[in-house]
C-alpha positions in Angstrom: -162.6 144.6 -61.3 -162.6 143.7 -64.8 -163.4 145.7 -67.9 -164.7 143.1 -70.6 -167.9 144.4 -70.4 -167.2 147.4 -72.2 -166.0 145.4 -75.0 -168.5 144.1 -77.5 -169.3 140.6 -78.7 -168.3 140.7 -82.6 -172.6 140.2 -83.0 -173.1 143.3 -80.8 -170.8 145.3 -83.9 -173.7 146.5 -86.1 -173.2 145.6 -89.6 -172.5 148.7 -91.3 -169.2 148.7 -88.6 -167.7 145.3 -89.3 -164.2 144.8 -90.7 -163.8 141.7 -93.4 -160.5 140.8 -93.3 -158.9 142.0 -96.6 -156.1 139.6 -98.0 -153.1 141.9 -99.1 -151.7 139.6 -101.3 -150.2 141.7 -104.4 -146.9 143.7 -104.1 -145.3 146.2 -106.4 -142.3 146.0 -108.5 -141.2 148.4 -110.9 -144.4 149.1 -111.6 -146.3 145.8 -112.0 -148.6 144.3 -109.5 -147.4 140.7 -108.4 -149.0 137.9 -106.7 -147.7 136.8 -103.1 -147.7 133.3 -102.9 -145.5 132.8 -100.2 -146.5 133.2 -96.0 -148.5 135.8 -94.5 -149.1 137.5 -91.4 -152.3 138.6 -89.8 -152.8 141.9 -89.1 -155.0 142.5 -85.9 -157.6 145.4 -85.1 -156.9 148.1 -82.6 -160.2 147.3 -80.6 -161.0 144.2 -78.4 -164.0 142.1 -78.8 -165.2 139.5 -76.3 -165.3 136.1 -77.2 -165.7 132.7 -75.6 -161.6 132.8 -75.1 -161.7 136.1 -73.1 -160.9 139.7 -74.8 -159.2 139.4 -78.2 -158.0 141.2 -81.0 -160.0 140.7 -84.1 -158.0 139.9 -87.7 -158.5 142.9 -90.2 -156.8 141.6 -92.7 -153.1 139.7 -93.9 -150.1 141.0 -95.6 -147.2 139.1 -97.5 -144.3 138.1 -95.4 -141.5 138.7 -98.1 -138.5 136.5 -98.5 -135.1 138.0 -99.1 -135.1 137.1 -102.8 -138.2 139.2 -102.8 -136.9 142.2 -101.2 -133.5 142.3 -103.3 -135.5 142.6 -106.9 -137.1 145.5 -105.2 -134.5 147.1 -104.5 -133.1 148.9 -107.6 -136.5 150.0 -107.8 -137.0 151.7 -104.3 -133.8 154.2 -105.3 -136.0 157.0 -107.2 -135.6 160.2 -107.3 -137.3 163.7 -109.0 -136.5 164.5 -112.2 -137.4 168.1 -112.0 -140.2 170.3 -112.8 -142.7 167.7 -114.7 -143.3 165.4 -111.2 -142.3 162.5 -112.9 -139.5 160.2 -111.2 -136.6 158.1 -112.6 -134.5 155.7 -111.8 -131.5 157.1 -110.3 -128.4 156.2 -112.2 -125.3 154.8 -110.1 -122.6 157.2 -108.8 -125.2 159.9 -108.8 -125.0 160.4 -105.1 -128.7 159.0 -104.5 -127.0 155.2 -104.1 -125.7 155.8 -100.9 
């Protein structure tokens, strides 16, 4: 017994109900929004459709696939902390205690 009929064809989805797939391609870095140039990865819907290939996984979307040089310059950034009763953050000084 198979189940693909309770999966929809992506025309079956009513209009109002489809997903197009959104291309995250900015990151954040101490505050200013950047532009990934670099590869991607597709990120996938939970629910199945049927298509000509069998039951599949539609794309929602794409997000950046960052390289180590990336990841390093947001480092330094990623180590905030509170700075008390106005909500605001800092960056947390070295030998603090809040780098490691």
């Amino acid at each position: 017994m198979t189940y693909e009929h309770l999966f929809p064809a992506p025309h079956d989805i009513a209009p109002e109900h489809r997903l197009d797939p959104l291309a995250a391609d900015a990151y954040l870095v101490d505050g200013e929004l950047r532009r990934w140039e670099g590869a991607t990865e597709t990120a996938c819907g939970p629910v199945f459709v049927q298509t000509g290939g069998g039951l599949e996984r539609p794309p929602i979307g794409y997000y950046p696939l960052h390289d180590e040089a990336t990841a390093i310059e947001a480092v330094p950034v990623v180590v905030l902390y509170p700075s008390g009763p106005t909500g605001r953050t800092e960056r947390a000084a070295p030998g603090d205690g809040a780098d490691g």
